[in-house]
C-alpha positions in Angstrom: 36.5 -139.2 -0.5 40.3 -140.3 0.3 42.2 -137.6 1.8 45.9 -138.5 2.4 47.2 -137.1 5.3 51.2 -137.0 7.0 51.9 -139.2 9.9 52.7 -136.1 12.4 49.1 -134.8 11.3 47.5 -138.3 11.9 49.2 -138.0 15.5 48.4 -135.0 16.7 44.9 -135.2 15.2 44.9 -138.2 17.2 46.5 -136.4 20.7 44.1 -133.7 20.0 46.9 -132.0 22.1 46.7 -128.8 20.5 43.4 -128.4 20.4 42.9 -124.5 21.2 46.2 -124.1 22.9 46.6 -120.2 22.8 50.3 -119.8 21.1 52.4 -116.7 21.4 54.6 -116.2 18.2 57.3 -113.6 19.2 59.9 -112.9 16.1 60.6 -109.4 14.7 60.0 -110.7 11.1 56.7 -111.0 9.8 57.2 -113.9 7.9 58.4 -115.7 10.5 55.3 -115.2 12.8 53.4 -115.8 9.3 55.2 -119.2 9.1 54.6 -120.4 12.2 51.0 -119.2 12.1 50.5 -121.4 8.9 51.6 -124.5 10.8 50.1 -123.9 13.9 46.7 -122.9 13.4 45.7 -126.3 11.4 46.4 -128.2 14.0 43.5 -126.2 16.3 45.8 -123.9 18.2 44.9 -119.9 18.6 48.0 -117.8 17.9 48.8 -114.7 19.2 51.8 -112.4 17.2 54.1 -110.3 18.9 56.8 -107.9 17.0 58.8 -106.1 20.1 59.3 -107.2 23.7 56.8 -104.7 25.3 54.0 -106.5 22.8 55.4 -110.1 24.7 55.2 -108.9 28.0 51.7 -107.6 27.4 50.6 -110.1 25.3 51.4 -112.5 28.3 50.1 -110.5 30.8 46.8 -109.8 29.1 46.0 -113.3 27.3 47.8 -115.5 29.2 49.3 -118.2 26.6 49.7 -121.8 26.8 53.2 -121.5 25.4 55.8 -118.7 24.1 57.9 -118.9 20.8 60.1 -116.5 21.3 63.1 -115.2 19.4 66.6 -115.4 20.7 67.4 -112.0 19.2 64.1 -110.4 21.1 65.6 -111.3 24.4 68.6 -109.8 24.0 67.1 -106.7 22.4 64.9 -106.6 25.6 68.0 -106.0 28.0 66.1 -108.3 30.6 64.7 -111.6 31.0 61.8 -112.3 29.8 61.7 -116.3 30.3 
């Protein structure tokens, strides 16, 4: 069977880049972290959701991920640094 697929999908099927790279989605809107769930997770990664910045910081501490998406807003709401 034919299946058509995009050229960023043929890359980083390619890459294999992503390939279980633990993602941590921080936004306070679910739809957001639901977004960016539905794009990441074809391409192989494991993605973590955070709502606040106390799930962030422990999300980090505890599982470690390869890379943070984290809302703007959420830093400022923190009152510290969290990069």
């Amino acid at each position: 069977m034919l299946q058509w697929t995009t050229a960023s999908e043929r890359r980083f099927t390619r890459l294999g880049a992503l390939n279980d790279a633990r993602v941590l989605v921080a936004n306070p809107y679910h739809g957001a972290r639901r977004a960016a769930r539905a794009v990441l997770e074809p391409l192989g990664c494991v993605v973590m959701e955070a709502e606040r910045p106390a799930e962030v910081l422990e999300a980090v501490r505890r599982r470690r991920p390869h890379v943070v998406l984290l809302d703007a807003a959420m830093e400022r709401e923190a009152q510290s640094s969290m990069i």
